[in-house]
C-alpha positions as CSV (number, residue, x, y, z in Angstrom):
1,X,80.7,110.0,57.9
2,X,81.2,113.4,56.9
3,X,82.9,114.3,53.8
4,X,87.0,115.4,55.4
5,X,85.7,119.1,53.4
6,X,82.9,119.5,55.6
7,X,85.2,118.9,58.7
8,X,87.9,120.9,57.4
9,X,85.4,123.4,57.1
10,X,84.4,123.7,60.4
11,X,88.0,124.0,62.0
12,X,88.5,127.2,59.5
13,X,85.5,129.0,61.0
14,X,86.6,128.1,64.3
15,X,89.6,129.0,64.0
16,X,88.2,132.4,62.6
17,X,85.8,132.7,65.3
18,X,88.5,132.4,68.1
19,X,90.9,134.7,66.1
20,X,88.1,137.2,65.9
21,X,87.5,136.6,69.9
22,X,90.9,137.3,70.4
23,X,91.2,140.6,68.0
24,X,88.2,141.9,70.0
25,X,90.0,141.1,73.5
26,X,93.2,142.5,72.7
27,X,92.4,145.4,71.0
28,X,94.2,144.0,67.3
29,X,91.3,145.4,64.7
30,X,93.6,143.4,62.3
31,X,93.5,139.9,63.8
32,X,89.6,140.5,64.7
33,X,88.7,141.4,60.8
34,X,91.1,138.4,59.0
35,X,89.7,136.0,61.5
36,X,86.3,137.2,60.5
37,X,86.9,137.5,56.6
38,X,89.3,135.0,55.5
39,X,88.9,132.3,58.2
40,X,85.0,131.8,58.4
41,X,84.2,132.9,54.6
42,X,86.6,130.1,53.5
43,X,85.6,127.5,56.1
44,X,81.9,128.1,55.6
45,X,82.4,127.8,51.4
46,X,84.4,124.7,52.0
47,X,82.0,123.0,54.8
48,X,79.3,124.2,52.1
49,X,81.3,122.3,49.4
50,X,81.5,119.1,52.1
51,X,78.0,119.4,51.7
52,X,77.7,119.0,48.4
53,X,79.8,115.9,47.9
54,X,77.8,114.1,50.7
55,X,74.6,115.0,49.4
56,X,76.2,113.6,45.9
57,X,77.4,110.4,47.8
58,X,73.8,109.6,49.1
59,X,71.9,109.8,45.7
């Protein structure tokens, strides 16, 4: 089972992914770029962090 960081993660860069989507449609160059910078950074350092702690938990 994945470590909860890893899916946490995920939901922050798709949540950034669809907010970016969304800035794009609608025109909202402000929505687009804090869905891409703060949303996906964050979720990918935390899945990355997920990582980690499962790769920890096998050894």
């Amino acid at each position: 089972m994945p470590d909860k960081d890893r899916v946490i993660g995920s939901a922050k860069r798709a949540k950034g992914t669809v907010k970016q989507v969304v800035g794009k449609v609608i025109g909202d160059a402000k929505l687009e770029a804090e869905g891409t910078a703060a949303d996906k950074v964050e979720g990918s350092v935390q899945n990355a962090i997920g990582g980690l702690k499962d790769a920890l938990k096998e050894k």
